[in-house]
N, C-alpha and C positions, 0 to 999 in steps of 0.2 A: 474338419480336417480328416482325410483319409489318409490311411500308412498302406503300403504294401511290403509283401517280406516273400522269403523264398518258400515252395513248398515245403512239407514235412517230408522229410529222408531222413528218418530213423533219428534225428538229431547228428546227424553226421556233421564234420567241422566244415566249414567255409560254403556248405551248400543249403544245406537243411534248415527251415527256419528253428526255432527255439520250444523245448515244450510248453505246455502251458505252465501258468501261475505268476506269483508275487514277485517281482525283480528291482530291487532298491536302484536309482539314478543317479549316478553321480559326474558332475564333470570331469572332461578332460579335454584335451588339448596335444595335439602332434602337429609337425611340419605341416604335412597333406592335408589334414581336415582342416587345421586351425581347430576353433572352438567346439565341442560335439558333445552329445553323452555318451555314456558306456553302461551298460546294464550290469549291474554287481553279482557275484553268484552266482551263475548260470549253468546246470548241472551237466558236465563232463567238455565243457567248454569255456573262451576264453575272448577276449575282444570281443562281446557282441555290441555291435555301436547304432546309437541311431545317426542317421546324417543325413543329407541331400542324393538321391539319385530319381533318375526319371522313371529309368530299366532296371528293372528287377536281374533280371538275368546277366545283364551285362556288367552295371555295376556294385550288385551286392552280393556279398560273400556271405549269406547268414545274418548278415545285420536288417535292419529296420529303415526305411526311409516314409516319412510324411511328404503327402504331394496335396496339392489346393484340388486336383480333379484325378480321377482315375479315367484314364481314356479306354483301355483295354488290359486283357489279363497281365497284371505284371508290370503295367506302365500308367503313368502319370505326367501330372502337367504342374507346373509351378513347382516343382519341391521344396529349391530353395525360400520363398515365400514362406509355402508352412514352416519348412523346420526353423526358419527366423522367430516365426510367430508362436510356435510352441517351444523352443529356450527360451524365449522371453518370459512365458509366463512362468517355467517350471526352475527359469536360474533365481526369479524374484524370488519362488515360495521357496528356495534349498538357501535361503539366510539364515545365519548362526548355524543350530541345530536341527531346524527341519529336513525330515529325510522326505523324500517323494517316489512315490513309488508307479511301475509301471502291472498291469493285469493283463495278462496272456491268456487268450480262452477262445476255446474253436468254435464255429459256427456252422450253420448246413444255411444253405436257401430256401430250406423247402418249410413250406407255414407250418404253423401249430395246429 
């Protein structure tokens, strides 16, 4: 399962993807998305949600979306597919008390 998220800008609101690090999961639920997550905590920011989108650009504000393929920068195929397929696994393991956590960590292309 591949995710895409917006570039880094400074951590700006609605644009910027998220800094790195440890982000607890928890459910929610609105009109619009129906069922989704939301990332807890998120330093100088608010709503960061994962959900369904293909286009990065188009339709994410800073949040997170999981796609089955990543076709080109920023965009994907199948979203809804993964994000079905990843609440599944992560609403089974947040029963009772387990919390689930998400890890934020930049990467480069270039080899070791």
């Amino acid at each position: 399962m591949f995710y895409h998220r917006a570039p880094w800008l400074n951590n700006k609101s609605q644009v910027s993807c998220i800094p790195e690090g440890r982000y607890e999961l928890q459910k929610r639920y609105s009109d619009h998305l129906e069922w989704h997550l939301q990332l807890k905590d998120v330093t100088d920011r608010s709503l960061i949600l994962i959900h369904p989108a293909n286009d990065a650009v188009k339709e994410l504000r800073g949040c997170i979306a999981p796609v089955s393929i990543l076709s080109s920068e920023g965009k994907g195929l199948r979203s809804r597919l993964a994000f079905y397929k990843l609440v599944s696994v992560v609403y089974k393991e947040m029963t009772g008390s387990q919390k689930v956590f998400l890890i934020i960590k930049s990467f480069t292309n270039e080899p070791n």
